[in-house]
N, C-alpha and C positions, 0 to 999 in steps of 0.2 A: 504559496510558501514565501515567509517574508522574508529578508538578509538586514534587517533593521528595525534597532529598537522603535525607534518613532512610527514605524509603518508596523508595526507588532500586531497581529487583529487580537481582538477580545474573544475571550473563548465562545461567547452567543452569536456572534455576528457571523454568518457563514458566509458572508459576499468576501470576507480577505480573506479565505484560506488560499487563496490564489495557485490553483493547481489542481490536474484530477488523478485523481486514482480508484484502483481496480481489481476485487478479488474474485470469483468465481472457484468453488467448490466443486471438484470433479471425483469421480469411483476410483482414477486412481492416483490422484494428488488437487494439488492446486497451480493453477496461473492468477499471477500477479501483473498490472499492469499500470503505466506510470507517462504521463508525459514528463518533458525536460524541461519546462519554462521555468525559474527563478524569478520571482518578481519580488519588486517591494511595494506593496500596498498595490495599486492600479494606475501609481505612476511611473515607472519604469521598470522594461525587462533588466535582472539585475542580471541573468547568466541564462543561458541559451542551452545548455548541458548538463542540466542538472541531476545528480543520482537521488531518485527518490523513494527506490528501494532494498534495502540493504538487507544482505544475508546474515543471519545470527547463529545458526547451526548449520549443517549437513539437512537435515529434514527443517530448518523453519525459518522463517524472513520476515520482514515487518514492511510495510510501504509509509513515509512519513509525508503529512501536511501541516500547514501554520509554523510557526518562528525555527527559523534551522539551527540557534542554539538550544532552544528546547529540545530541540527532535533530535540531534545529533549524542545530548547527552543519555537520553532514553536507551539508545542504538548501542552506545559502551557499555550501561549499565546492564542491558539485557545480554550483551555476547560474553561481558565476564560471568553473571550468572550463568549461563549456558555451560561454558568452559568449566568453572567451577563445581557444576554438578557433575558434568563428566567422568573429572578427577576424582571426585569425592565419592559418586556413587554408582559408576561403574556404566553408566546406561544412559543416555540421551535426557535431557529438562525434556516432557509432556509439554504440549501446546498450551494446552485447559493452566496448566500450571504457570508458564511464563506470562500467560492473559492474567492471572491471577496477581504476579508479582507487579507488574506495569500498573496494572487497575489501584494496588495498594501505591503507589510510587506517588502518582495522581492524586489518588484521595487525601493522602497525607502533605500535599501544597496544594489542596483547594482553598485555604483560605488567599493565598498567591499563585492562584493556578499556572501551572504549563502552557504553553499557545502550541497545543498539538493537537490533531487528530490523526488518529493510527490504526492503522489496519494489520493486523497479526496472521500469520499464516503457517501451517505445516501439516506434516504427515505424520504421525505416528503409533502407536500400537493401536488405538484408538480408533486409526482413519484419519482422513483428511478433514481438517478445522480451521475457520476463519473465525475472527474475533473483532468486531470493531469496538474503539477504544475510547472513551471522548475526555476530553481534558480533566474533569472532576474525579475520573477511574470508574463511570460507568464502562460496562464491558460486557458486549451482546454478542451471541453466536450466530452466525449468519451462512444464509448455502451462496449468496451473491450478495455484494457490498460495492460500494464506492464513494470516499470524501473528496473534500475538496469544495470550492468554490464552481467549477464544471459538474458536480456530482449530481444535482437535480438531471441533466441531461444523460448526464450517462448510466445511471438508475431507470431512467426510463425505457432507454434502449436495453439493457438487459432483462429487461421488468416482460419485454415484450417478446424474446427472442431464446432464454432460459429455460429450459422444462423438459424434467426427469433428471434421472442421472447423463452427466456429461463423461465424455471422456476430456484428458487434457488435448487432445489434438483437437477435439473438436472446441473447446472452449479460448483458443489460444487466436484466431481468427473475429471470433467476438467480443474478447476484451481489447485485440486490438481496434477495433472500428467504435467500441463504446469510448474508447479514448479519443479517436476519429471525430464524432459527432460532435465530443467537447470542446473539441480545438476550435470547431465550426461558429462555436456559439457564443463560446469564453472568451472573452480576451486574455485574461490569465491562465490561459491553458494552450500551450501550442508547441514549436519548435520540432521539436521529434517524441518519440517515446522509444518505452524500456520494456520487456518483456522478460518476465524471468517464472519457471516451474518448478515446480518440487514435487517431486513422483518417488519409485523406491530408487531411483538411480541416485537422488540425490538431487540438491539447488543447482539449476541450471540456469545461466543468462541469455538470452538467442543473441546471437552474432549480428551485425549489420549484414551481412550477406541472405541469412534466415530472416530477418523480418521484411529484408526487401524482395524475399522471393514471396511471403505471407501476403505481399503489397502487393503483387504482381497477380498472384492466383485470386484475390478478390477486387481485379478493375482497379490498382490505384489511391490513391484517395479521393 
């Protein structure tokens, strides 16, 4: 995730999305997972804290990588959408549908593309649905995902450890340790991480006290 125009990556170049993130599709929602590193390009950490997944609805959230004013205006435009169909039609934006709306957002400044890649997530009538998102507004359905500049390693660790239906309890331990391996490996990937689920309760963020007890019942890092 870059904080500067000059360090901006180009949408092909996957070595500057500097940052991993984490979705996993569960029976009965999703976990989202997210380190905190801010960097600009791979020469300095710019922020140690960074939020890099942001809630859009009650059932649905987006995880962002690549340039933070790209990604941060995506994240307004999708939560007024959101609000706005609420009001207007009585029922919650569909997942499929707001993948839909972002996919078109993209497509239509592909000739000046976005420096985003986005990972879409939620629950609803539907099931649970992830969506990964790539700068030009392709837009693929996925049962496990992860971007980023860390993403090769944390794909693989999921690639290896995934299989059947999850629940989110169970999947909420291996997206945190696929974010784990990345820190390991990344240099743009480190600091802490973010945990956040959406089941029928609704988006939930894990607390520092929950993800240090998650730390504790698997050894640590």
């Amino acid at each position: 995730m870059s904080t500067d125009a000059r360090f901006n990556p180009q949408p092909g170049d996957k070595r500057l999305w500097g940052t991993t993130t984490v979705a996993v599709e569960c029976k009965d929602g999703v976990v989202l997972a997210t380190d905190t590193r801010v960097v600009a390009g791979y020469y300095m950490v710019a922020h140690k804290h960074g939020k890099k997944v942001h809630k859009i609805d009650d059932h649905m959230a987006i995880t962002i990588s690549g340039g933070v004013a790209d990604a941060q205006a995506i994240v307004d435009f999708l939560r007024v959408q959101a609000r706005l169909h609420r009001m207007t039609r009585g029922f919650p934006l569909q997942v499929h549908s707001a993948a839909s709306l972002v996919s078109n957002v993209l497509f239509n400044n592909r000739i000046a593309p976005l420096a985003v890649q986005l990972i879409l997530a939620g629950l609803d009538r539907h099931g649970a649905r992830i969506y990964q998102i790539d700068p030009f507004g392709g837009a693929t359905r996925e049962r496990f995902v992860s971007t980023g500049s860390g993403s090769p390693v944390a794909i693989g660790y999921l690639e290896a450890v995934v299989n059947g239906e999850m629940t989110v309890e169970k999947a909420i331990p291996l997206s945190i340790q696929a974010i784990n391996v990345a820190m390991k490996r990344n240099t743009a990937t480190g600091n802490d991480f973010d945990i956040s689920t959406i089941t029928e309760k609704g988006y939930t963020e894990l607390s520092a006290v929950e993800k240090e007890a998650y730390l504790q019942s698997a050894g640590g890092r």
